[in-house]
C-alpha positions as CSV (number, residue, x, y, z in Angstrom):
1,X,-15.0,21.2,-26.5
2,X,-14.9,24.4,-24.2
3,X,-11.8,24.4,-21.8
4,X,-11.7,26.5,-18.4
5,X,-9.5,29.3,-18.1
6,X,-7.1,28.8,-15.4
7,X,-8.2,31.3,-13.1
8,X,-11.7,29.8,-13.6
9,X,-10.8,26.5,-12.9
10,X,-8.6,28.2,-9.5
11,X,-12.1,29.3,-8.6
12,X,-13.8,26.0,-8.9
13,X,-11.5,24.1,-6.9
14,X,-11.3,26.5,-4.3
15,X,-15.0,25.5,-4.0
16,X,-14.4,22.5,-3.7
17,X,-12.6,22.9,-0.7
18,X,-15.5,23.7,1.8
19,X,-18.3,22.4,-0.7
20,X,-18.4,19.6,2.0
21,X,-19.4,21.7,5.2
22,X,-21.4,23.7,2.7
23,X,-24.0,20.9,1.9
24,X,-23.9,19.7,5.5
25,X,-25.0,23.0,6.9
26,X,-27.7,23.6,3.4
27,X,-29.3,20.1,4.0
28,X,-29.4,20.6,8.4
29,X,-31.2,23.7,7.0
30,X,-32.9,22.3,4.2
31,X,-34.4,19.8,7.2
32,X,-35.1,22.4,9.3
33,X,-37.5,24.1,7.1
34,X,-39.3,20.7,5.8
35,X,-40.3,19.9,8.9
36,X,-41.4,23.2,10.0
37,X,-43.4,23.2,6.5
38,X,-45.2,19.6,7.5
39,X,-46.6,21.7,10.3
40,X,-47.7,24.4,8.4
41,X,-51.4,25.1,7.8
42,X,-51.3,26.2,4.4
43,X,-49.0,23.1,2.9
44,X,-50.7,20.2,2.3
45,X,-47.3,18.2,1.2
46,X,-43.9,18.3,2.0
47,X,-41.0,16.2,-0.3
48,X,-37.9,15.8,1.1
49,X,-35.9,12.8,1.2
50,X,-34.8,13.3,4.6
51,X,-38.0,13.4,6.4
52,X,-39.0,10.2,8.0
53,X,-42.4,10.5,6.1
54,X,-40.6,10.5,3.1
55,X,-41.5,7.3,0.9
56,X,-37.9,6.1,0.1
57,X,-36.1,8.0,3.1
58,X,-34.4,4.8,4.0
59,X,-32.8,4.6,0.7
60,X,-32.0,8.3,0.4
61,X,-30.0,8.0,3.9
62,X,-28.1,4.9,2.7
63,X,-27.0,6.9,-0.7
64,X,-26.5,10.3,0.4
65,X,-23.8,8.9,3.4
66,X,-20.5,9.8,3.1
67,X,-19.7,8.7,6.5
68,X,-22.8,7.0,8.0
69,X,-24.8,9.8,9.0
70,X,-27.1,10.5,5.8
71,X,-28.3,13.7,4.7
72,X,-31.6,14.7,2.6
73,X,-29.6,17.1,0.4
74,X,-30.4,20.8,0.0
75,X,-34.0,20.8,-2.0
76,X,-36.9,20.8,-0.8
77,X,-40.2,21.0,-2.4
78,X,-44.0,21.9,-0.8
79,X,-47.5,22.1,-2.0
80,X,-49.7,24.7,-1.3
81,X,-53.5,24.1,-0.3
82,X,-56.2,25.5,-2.6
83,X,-58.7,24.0,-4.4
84,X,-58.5,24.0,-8.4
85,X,-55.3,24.6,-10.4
86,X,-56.0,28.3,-10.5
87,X,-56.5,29.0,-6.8
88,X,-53.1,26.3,-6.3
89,X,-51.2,28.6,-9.0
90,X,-52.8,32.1,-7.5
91,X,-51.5,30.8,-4.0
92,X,-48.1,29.5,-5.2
93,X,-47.1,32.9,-6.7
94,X,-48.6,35.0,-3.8
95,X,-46.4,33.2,-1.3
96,X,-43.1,33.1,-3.6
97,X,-43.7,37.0,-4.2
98,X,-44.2,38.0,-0.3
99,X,-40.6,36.5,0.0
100,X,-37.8,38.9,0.7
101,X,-34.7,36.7,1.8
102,X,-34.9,33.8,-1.0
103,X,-34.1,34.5,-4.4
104,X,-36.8,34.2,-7.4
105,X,-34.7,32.2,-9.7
106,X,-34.8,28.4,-10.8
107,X,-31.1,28.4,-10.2
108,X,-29.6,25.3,-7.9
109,X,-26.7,24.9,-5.8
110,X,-26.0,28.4,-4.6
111,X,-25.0,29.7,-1.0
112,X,-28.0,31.7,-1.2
113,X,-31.7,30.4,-0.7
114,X,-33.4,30.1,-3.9
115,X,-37.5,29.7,-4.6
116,X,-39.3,28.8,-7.6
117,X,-42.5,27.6,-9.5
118,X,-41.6,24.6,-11.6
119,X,-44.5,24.4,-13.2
120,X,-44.1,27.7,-14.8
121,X,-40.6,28.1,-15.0
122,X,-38.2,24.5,-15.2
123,X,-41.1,22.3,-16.6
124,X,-43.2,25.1,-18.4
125,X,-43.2,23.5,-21.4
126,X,-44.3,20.5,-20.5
127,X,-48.4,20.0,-20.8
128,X,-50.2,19.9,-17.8
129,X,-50.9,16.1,-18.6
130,X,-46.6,15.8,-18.3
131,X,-46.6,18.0,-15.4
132,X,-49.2,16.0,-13.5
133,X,-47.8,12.8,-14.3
134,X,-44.4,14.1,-13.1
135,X,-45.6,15.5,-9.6
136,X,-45.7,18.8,-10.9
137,X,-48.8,20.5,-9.6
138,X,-50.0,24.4,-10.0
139,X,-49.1,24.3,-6.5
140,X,-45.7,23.2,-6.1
141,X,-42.6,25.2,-5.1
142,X,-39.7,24.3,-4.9
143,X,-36.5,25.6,-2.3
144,X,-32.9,25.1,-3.2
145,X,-31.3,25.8,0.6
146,X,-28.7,28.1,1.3
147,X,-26.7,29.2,4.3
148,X,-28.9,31.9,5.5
149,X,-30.0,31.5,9.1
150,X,-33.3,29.0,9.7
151,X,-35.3,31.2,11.3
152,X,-34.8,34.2,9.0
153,X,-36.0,31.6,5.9
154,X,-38.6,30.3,8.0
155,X,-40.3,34.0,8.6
156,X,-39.1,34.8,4.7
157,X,-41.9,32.0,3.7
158,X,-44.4,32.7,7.0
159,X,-44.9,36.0,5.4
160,X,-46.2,34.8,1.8
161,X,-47.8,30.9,3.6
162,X,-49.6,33.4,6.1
163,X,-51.3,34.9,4.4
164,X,-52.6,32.4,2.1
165,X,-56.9,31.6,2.5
């Protein structure tokens, strides 16, 4: 199998110093911004494990403790309101593309904010059928939280959400 060079294996576990504080400060962020979404007008549904309105958010706090204090990780995912698959779709892309801070990517686990469309990009293949049975609605997106400041990513996804009918 494939073997790391050393200076590639220097880097990873010199991330793996702070990695802690890291996911700390993305999930206090990544909570931040669910419950700011739950308020929003234009999103009808809000999943993140660390919201008390979360089905199983007693669970997730007892799995995700490393020292009694759980945390809802750094993903968060949102519907959109619209009614019909194409007006969900047409309002999921319109508020991804107004965003100027988060990144456009399906990528996970970065420093830097990063917003996507699963059902057109990480479970595009699926049938709508398998998307629907999955929770994967035409108006889904989905957040992977970085470390930029909460109220920068908050007007970052005001600007697309806003302006949603």
């Amino acid at each position: 199998g494939m073997v790391l060079s050393p200076f590639n294996a220097w880097v990873v576990l010199k991330g793996m110093e702070t990695l802690s504080i890291r996911m700390q400060a993305q999930s206090q962020r990544a909570l931040g911004l669910a419950t700011w979404l739950q308020d929003h007008p234009q999103v009808s549904r809000v999943y993140y494990p660390g919201l008390a309105s979360h089905p199983q958010h007693a669970l997730a706090m007892r799995q995700q403790s490393a020292s009694g204090e759980g945390l809802g990780a750094a993903v968060v995912s949102f519907d959109v309101r619209g009614s019909g698959a194409q007006a969900l779709r047409s309002n999921a892309f319109a508020a991804i593309d107004a965003v100027r801070v988060c990144s456009i990517t399906t990528n996970l686990g970065d420093t830097k904010t990063t917003i996507s469309h699963p059902a057109s990009t990480s479970h595009g293949r699926l049938t709508e059928v398998q998307r629907q049975a999955a929770g994967i609605g035409q108006g889904l997106i989905r957040l992977a939280v970085g470390l930029e400041h909460i109220d920068d990513l908050k007007a970052d996804l005001a600007r697309g959400l806003d302006m949603l009918k």
